[in-house]
N, C-alpha and C positions, 0 to 999 in steps of 0.2 A: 592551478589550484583545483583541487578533489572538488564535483559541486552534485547537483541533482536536478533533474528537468521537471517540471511538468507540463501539461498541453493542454489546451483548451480550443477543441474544432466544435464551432456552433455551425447551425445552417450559412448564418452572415458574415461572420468574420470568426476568423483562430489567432491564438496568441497563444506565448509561451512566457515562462518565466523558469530562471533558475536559482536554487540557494546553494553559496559555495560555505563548506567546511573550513573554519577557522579555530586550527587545534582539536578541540573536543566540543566546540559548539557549533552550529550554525549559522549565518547571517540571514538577515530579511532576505525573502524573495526580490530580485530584481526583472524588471521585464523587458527582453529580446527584443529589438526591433529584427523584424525580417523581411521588411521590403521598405524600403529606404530608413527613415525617420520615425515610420509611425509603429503605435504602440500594438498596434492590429493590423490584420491582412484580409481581404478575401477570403472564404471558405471555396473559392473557384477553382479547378484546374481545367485545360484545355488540351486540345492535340493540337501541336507545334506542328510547322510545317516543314520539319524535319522528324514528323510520325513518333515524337516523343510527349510522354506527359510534362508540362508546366503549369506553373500555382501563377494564383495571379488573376487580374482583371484582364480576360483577356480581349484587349483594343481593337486587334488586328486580324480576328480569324471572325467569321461567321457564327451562327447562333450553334448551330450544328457540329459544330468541335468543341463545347463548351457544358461544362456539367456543373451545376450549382445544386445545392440543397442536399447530397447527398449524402449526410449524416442523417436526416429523419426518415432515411429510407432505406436503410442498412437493416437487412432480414427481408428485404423485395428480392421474390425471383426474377423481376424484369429488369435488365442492366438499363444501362446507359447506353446509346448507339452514339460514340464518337466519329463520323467522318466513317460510317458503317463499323467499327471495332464495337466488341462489344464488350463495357465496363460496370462489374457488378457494384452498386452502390460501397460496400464494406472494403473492393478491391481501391477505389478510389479514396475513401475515406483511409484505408492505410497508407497508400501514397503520399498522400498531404502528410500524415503522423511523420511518416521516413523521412522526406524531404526538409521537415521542423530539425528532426534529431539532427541530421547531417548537417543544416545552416549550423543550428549551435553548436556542432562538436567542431566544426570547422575554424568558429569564432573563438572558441576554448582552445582549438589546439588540441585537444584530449574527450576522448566519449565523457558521457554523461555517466554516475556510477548507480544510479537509477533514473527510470523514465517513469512518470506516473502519466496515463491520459484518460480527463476526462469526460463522461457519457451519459447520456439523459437518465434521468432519475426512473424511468418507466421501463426500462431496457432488464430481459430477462437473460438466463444462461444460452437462448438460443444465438443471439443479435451479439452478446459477448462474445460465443466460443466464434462465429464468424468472423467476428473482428480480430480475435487472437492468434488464427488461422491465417489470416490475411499479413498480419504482421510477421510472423513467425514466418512466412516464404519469401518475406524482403529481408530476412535478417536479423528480425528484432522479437524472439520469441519472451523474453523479461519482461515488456512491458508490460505495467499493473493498468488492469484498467478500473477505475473507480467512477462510482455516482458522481454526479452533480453536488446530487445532495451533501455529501461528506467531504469533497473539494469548498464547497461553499462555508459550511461548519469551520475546519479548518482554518481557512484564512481569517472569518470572523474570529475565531477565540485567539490566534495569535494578536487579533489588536485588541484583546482585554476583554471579547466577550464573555460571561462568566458564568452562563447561564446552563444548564444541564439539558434541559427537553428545549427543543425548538422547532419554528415552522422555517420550510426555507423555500421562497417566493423568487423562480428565475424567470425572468423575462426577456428576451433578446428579441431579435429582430426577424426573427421566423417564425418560433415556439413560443411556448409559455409551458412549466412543469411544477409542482407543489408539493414538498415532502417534507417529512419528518425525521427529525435527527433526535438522540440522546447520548451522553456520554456516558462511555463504559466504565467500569472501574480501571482500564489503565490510562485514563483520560484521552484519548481517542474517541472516534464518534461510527455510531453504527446507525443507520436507516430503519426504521418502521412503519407499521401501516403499511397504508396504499396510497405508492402517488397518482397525482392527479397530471394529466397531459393532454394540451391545446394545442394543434399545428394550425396555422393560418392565423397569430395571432400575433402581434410585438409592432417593433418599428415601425417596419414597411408598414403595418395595416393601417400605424396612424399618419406616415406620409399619405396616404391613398386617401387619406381621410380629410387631411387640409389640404389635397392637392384637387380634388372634387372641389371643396370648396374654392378655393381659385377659379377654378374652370367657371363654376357657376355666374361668378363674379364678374369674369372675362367673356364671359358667351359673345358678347355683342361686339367687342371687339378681334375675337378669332374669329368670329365669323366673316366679320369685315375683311380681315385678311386673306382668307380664304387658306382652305386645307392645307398646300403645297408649301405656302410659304410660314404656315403655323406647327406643323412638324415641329422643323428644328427646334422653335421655343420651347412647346412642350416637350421634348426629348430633356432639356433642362430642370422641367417644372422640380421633378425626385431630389435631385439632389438640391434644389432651392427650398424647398420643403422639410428636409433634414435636418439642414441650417437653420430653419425657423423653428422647427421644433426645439432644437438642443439650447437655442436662445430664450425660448420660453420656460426652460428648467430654473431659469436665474432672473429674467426679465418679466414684467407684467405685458410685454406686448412688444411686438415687431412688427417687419414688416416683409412680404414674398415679393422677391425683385426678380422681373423678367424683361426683355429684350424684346419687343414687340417689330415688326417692321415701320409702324407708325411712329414707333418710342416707343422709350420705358414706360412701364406700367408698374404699379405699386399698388399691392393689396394688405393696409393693414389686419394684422392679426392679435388680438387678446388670448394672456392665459386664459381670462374664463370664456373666452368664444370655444378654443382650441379644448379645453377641455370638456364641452359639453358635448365636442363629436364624438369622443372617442370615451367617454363614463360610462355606458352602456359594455362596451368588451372592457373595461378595466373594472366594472363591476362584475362581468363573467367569472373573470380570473381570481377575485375575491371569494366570490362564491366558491370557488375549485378548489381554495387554499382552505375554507371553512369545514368540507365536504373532506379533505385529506385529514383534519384535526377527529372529524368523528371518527372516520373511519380506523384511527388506532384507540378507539374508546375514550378520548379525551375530549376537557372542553375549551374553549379559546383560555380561558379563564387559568386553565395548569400549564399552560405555554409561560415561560420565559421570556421570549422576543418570537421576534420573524426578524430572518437574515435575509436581505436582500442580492443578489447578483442579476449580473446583465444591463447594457449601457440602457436600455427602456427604464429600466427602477428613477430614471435620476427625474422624471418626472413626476410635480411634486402632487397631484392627485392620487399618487399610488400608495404614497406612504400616507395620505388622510384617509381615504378610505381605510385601508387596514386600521389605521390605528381607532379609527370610528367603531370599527368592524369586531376589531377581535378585544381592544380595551388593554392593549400591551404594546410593550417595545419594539419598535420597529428600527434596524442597524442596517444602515448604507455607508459602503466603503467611500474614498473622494472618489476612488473609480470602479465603478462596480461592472464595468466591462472585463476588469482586471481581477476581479474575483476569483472567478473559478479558476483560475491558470494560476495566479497564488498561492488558492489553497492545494493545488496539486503537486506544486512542489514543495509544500509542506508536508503534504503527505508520504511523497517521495523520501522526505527525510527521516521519515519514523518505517520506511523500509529498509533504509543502510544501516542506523541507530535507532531498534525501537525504544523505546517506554521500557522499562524494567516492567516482567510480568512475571505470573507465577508459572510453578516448572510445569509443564504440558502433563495432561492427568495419563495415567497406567493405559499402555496400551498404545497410545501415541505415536507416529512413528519421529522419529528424529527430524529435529529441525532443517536438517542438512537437505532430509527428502522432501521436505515439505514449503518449500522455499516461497512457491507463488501462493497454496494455502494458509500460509501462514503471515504474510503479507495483506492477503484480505481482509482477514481476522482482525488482523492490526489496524487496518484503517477503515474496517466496517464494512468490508465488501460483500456486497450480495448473494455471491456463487452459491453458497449451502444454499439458500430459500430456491422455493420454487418461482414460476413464472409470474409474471404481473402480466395485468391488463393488459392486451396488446403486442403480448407473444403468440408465435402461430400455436394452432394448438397440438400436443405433445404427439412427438411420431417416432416412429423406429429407426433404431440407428443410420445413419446415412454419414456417407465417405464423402466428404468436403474437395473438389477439386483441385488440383492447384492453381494457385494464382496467373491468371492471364492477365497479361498486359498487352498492351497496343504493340504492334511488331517492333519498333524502332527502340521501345522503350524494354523490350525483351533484351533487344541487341548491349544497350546500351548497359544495362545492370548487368551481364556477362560479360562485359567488358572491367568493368569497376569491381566484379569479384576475381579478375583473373588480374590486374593489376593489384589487390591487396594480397592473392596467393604471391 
């Protein structure tokens, strides 16, 4: 069955979803599991010990063959040193893309008949044309890339949002970004203003946050145990920590269960303990989203809503704040990890099938030429504007190299293209 991809690679975790074509319409996006069961993966890839790249959590290799975070850092001249190989952030970041498409064209049976993937809301034509560079030397030169901001819009109005101007408040486990969307007259959405962009904020910074507190708690007894044998527990505390956060989304209180060499230990935890730590960077982020409303000359007050994405939103301090904040509608998906990978293959959709638009004005070149420009257009993408915040600044033309990969993993895609010849 005919469908369409989108992709969603965060610092933390990526995920995919696809809509398949039924006759002349669409079905809801559904979402990809790509490593076992779960609805999300790692943003990680490693060097295998057979000198190939693999995605994944990687268990079994040392810190030093292991690249994380490297979508916030796509337009760094400094790579990645795998196992000495050396991995440009955007070359990495296309890997993870390729290896997404290939699970699902594998799980289909059949390519995907567009690919949307999408990219921080702050991201200008420099940080783009590298990623499209990067993609286009594994094969994949179609792929559209779109904002945050307009993947997020997206999926909100397909479940009924109805609103024209919006904020949209993403939060994950790495970043945090703030932008503004409107809908066009072919009901599509286009970006405005200036977003706003936080790195070192989301998830992690509030595990870090209740896991201090632990530690504080526990002083007297780790210390008891002494270092060697307190290791391992703390190596656990993160992901005990996660769990008690995601529980305080729904619960007024839990409790962080650890393994002590003495015994278990148990530290209860309150929503409103838990969220006094962490009010202070969740009223940053308020601030950020306040500061992106000015900055397109509006006031909270001509907002519609604030759309939320990113599994951090499901915390319920973030939606009181805002709504404290700006005096409007605040819309959280059941899964707002599932957001932006949603809305992107929504948007994908209105690349194979757009929106009925009017004819291209005099002078135009033909649709046919204009495939990826006209694509943007359709779903608000940035390319015409100039740079945002946080793009290097403007330099003369420069010849992109081509893509280097890890030797084994050179070997290995010359092989896969001489087996599809």
């Amino acid at each position: 069955m005919p469908y369409v991809l989108g992709i969603d690679i965060g610092n933390s975790t990526t995920a995919a979803a696809v809509a398949r074509r039924r006759d002349a319409t669409w079905a809801r996006p559904e979402v990809v599991p790509l490593l076992g069961r779960s609805a999300t993966m790692p943003s990680v890839l490693h060097l295998a010990m057979d000198g190939s790249l693999a995605v994944g959590q990687p268990d079994l290799v040392g810190a030093d063959r292991a690249a994380r975070g490297f979508v916030r850092r796509v337009g760094d001249d400094v790579s990645y040193l795998l196992d000495g190989e050396a991995c440009p952030p955007h070359t990495l970041t296309a890997v993870l893309a390729a290896w997404v498409v290939e699970q699902v064209a594998g799980r289909e049976g059949v390519a995907a008949e567009a690919v949307v993937l999408g990219h921080p809301a702050s991201w200008g034509p420099y940080r783009r044309e590298l990623l499209h560079q990067a993609l286009a030397e594994l094969g994949l030169p179609d792929v559209i890339l779109l904002p945050h901001t307009i993947t997020v819009a997206e999926s909100h109005a397909a479940r009924g949002f109805p609103g024209s101007t919006a904020a949209v408040y993403v939060l994950g486990g790495e970043t945090f970004e703030a932008a503004l969307v409107r809908r066009t007259p072919h009901g599509t959405y286009e970006a405005f203003g200036l977003p706003q962009h936080l790195e070192g904020i989301g998830g992690v910074d509030f595990d870090e946050a209740l896991a201090e507190h632990v530690r504080r708690v526990l002083a007297r007894e780790l210390t008891t145990v002494g270092h060697p044998a307190a290791d391992p527990v703390l190596r656990t505390l993160p992901a005990q920590c996660d769990r008690a956060k995601h529980e305080l989304a729904v619960s007024t209180e839990t409790d962080v269960l650890l393994t002590l060499p003495t015994g278990p230990a148990r530290v209860p935890v309150s929503r409103v303990r838990f969220e006094d730590m962490i009010r202070p960077t969740v009223r940053t982020t308020v601030d950020l989203l306040v500061r992106a409303v000015h900055s397109a000359g509006l006031t909270p007050a001509q907002l519609d809503g604030v759309l939320l994405s990113g599994g951090s939103t499901r915390i319920p301090l973030i939606t009181e704040l805002l709504t404290a904040t700006l005096g409007v509608q605040v819309e959280m998906e059941p899964d707002p990890q599932l957001t932006a990978a949603n809305g992107a293959a929504l948007a994908a959709c209105q690349v194979v099938a757009p929106r009925p638009r009017p004819d291209p004005r005099p002078g135009r070149e033909p649709d046919g030429k204009r495939r990826r420009a006209a694509t943007s257009v359709t779903s608000g993408h940035p390319d015409q504007h100039p740079g945002v915040l946080g793009d290097p600044p403007p330099r003369p033309p420069i010849r992109i190299p081509p893509l280097e990969l890890p030797r084994a993993s050179r070997r290995m895609l010359a092989r896969a293209r001489g087996r599809e010849g």
